[in-house]
C-alpha positions as CSV (number, residue, x, y, z in Angstrom):
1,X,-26.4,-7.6,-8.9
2,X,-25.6,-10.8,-11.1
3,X,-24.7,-11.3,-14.8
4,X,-27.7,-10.1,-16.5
5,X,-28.2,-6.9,-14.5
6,X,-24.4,-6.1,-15.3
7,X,-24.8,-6.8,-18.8
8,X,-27.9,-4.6,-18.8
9,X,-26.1,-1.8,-17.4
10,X,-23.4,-2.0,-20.5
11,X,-25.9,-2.1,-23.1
12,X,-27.9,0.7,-21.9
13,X,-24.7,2.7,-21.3
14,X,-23.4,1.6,-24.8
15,X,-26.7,2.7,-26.5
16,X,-26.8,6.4,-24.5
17,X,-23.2,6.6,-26.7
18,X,-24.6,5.3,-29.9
19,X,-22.1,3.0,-30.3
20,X,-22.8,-0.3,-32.0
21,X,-21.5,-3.5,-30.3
22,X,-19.2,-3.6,-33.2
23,X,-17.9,0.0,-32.6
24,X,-17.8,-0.9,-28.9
25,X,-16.0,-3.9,-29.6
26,X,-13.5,-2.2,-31.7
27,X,-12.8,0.9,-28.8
28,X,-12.0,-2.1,-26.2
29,X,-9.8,-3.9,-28.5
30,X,-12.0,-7.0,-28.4
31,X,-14.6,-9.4,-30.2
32,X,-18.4,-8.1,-30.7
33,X,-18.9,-11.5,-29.9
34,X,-17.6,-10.8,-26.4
35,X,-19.6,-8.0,-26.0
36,X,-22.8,-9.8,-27.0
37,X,-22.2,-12.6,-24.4
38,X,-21.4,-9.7,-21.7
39,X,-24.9,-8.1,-22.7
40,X,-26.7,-11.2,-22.8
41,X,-25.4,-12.3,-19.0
42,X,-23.7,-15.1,-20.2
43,X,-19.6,-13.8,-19.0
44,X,-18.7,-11.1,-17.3
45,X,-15.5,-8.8,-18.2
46,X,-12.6,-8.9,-15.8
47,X,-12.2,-6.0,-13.2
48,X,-9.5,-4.1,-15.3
49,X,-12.0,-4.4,-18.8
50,X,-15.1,-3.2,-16.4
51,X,-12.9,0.0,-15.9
52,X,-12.1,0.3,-20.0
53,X,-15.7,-0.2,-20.0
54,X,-16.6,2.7,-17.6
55,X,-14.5,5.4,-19.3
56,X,-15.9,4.3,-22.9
57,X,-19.0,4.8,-21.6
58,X,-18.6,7.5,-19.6
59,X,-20.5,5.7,-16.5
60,X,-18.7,5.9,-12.4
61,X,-17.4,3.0,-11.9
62,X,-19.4,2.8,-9.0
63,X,-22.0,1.8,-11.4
64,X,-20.5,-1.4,-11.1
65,X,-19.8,-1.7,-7.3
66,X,-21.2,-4.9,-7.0
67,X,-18.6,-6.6,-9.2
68,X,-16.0,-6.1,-6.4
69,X,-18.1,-8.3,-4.4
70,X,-17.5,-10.7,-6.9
71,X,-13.3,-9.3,-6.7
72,X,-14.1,-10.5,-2.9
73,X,-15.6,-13.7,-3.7
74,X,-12.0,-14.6,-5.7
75,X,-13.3,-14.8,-9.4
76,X,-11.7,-11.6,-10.4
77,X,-8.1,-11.2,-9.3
78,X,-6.2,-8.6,-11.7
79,X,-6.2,-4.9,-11.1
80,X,-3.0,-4.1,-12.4
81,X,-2.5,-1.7,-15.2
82,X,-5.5,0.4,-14.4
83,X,-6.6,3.5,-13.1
84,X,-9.4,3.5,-9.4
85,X,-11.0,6.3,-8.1
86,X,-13.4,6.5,-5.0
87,X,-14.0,3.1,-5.3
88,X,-15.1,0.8,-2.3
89,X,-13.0,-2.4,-2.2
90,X,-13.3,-3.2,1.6
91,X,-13.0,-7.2,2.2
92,X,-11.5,-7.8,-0.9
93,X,-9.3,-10.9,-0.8
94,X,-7.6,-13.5,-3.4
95,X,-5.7,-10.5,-5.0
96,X,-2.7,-12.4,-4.8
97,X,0.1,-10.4,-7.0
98,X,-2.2,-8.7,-9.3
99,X,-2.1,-4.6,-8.3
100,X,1.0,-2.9,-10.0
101,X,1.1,-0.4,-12.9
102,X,-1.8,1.1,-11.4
103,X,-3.0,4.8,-10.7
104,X,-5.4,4.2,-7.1
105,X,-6.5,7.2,-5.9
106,X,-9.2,7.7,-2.5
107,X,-9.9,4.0,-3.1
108,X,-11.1,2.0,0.6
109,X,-9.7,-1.2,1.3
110,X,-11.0,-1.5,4.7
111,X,-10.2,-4.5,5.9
112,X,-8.9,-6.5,2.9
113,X,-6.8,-9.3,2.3
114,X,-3.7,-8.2,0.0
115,X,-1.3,-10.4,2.1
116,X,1.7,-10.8,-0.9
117,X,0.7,-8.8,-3.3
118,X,3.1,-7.4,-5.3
119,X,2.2,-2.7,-5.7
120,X,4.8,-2.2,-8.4
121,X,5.6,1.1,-9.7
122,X,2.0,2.4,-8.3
123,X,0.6,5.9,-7.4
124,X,-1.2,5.8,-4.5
125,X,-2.8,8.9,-2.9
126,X,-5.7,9.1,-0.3
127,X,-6.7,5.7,0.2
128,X,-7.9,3.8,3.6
129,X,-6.6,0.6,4.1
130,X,-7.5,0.3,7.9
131,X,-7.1,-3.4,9.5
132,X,-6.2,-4.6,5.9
133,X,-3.8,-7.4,5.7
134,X,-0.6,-6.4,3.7
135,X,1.6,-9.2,5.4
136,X,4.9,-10.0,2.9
137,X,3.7,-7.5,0.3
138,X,6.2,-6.4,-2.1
139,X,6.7,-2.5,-3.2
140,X,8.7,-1.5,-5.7
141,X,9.1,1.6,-7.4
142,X,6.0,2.8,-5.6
143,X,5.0,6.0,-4.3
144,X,2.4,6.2,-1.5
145,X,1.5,9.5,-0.5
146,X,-1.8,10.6,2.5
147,X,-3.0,7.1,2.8
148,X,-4.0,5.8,6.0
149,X,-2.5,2.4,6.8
150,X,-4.1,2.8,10.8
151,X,-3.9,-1.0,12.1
152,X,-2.9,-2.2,9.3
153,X,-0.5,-5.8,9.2
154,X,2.5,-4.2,7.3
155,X,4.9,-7.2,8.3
156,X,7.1,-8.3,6.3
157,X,6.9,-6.5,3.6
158,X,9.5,-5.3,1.2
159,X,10.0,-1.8,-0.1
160,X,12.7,-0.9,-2.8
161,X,13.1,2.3,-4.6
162,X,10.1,3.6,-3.2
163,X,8.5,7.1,-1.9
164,X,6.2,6.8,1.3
165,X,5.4,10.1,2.2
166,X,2.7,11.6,5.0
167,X,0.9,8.3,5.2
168,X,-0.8,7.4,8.7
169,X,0.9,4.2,10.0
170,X,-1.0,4.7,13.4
171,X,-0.7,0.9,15.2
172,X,0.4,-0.3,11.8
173,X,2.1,-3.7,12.0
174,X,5.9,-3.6,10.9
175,X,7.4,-6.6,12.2
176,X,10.3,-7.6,9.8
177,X,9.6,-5.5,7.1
178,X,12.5,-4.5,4.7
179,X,13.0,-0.7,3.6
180,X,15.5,-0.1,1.1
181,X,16.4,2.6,-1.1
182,X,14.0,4.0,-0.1
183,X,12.5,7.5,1.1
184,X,10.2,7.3,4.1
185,X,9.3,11.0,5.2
186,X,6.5,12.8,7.3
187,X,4.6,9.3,8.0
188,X,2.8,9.0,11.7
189,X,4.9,6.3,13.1
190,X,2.8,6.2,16.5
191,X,1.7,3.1,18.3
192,X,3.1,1.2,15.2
193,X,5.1,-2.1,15.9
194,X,8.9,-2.2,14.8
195,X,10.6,-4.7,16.1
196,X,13.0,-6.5,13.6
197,X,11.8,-3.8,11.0
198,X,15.2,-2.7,9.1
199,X,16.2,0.3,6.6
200,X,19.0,0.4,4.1
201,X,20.1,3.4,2.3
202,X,16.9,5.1,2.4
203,X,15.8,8.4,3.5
204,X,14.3,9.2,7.2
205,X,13.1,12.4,7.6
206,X,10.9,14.1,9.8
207,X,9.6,11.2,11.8
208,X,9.2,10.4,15.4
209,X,9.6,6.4,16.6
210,X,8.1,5.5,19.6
211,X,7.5,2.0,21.8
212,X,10.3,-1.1,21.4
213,X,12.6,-2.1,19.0
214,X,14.1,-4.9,19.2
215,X,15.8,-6.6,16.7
216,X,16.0,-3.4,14.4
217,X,18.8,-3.1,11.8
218,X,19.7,0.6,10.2
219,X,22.2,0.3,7.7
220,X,24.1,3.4,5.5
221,X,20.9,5.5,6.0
222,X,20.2,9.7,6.0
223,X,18.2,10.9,8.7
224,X,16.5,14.6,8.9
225,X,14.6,15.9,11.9
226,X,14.0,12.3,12.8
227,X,13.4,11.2,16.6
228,X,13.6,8.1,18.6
229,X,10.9,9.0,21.9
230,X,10.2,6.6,25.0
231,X,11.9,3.5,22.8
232,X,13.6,1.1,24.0
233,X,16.1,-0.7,22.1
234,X,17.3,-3.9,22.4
235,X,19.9,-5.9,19.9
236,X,20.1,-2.9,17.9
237,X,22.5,-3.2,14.6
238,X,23.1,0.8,13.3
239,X,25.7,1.4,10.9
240,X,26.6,4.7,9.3
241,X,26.0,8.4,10.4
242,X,23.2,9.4,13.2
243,X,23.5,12.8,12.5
244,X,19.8,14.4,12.5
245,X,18.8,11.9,15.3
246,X,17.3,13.2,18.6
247,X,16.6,10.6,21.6
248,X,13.8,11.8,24.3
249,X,13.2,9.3,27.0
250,X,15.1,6.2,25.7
251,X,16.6,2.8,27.0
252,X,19.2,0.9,24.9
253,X,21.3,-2.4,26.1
254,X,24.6,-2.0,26.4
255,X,25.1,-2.9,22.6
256,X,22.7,-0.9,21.4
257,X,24.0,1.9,22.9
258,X,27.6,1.1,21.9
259,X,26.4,0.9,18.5
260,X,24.2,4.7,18.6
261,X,27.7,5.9,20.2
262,X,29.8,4.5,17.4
263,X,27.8,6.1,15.1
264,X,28.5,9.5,15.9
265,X,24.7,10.2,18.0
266,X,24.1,12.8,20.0
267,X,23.5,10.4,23.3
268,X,21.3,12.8,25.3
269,X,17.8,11.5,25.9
270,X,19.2,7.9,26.2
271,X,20.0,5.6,28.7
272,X,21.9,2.2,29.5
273,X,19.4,-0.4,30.2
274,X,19.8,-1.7,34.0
């Protein structure tokens, strides 16, 4: 679909309304200059304005599916400050920092590109980001909630003062990523890579870690019905209470398990390392 088809589509849905384009204008707080340039093919709004658009008109935003090919193609790049529904986003890339503020709901970003972007204070419930890139992404004051993050690249990332909560991390990537503040409860940790991944004063609860961990830090934390099954741990930092910690199956070196002991953890289910 190009710029004329688009601009088609907002005309006719403008005229079902009986709106002018001055009346139109005036609902999306812009020129009915604007408007007549959109309508004539000649721009096209911005990602965010084509969702102002779709509720004005009362048209899916599916309507307008083939502008995230042109999200894809890097001439749109700000979501934030918006609310997505069951839209298909899969292969977007170029987003850069642009996603916060946002309400996304059983969107798919299958295979995207959102390495560094920055999900600030964001709802997000029931979305698919399988194989997407998310590599030194920032959350903040987010709260994540039944997505499914199955092989996604999660490393690096920062999370502060955040909620994620029954999410599917199933052979998720979490190589040095940072969780702090943070509560991290009920996710599916399985087949998911941890090494150097490190939580500060967050909440762990109900989770089961499995597969190495090297180079894990856990600092000042609050665990509940969480288990550590067939890891192995190696250069492990832990500091603070282990209490509501169970070990099935595991190998620590020698300072790992000094560290786990220190703590206060119930040491069944965990072994020196030969």
């Amino acid at each position: 679909m190009n710029e004329i088809e688009i601009g088609g589509k907002i005309a006719q849905g403008r005229k079902e309304k009986g709106l002018s384009q001055s009346q139109f204008a005036e609902m999306l707080n812009i020129s009915p200059q604007a408007v007549s340039k959109w309508e004539r093919g000649e721009s096209l709004p911005d990602i965010i304005m084509l969702g102002k658009i779709a509720n004005v008109i009362g048209m899916d935003l599916n309507h307008f599916a083939s502008l995230a090919k042109e999200e894809k193609q890097g001439k749109v790049k700000n979501m934030s400050y918006s609310g997505w529904k069951d839209a298909d986003f899969s292969g977007l890339k170029n987003l850069h920092e642009k996603m916060s503020c946002s309400n996304i709901q059983r969107c798919k970003f299958v295979g995207a590109d959102l390495s560094g972007i920055t999900f600030r204070a964001n709802n997000m419930k029931d979305n698919d980001f399988t194989d997407a890139l998310i590599s030194g992404g920032k959350f903040s004051m987010a709260n994540l909630t039944g997505n499914n993050f199955k092989g996604t690249d999660l490393s690096e990332i920062m999370v502060t003062k955040s909620n994620f909560g029954r999410n599917d991390f199933h052979n998720a990537n979490f190589r040095n990523a940072k969780i702090k503040v943070s509560k991290f409860e009920e996710n599916d940790m399985i087949g998911a890579i941890l090494d150097g991944i490190e939580f500060d004063k967050s909440v762990v609860k109900r989770i089961i870690f499995s597969g190495s961990m090297e180079n894990c830090s856990f600092v000042h934390n609050v665990f509940k019905k969480v288990e550590f099954a067939d890891v192995i741990f190696r250069n492990l930092f832990f500091k603070g209470s282990a209490k509501g910690i169970t070990f099935t199956n595991c190998m620590a070196d020698k300072a790992s398990y000094a560290f786990l002991q220190a703590s206060g953890a119930n040491m069944t289910g965990i072994e020196i390392l030969a």
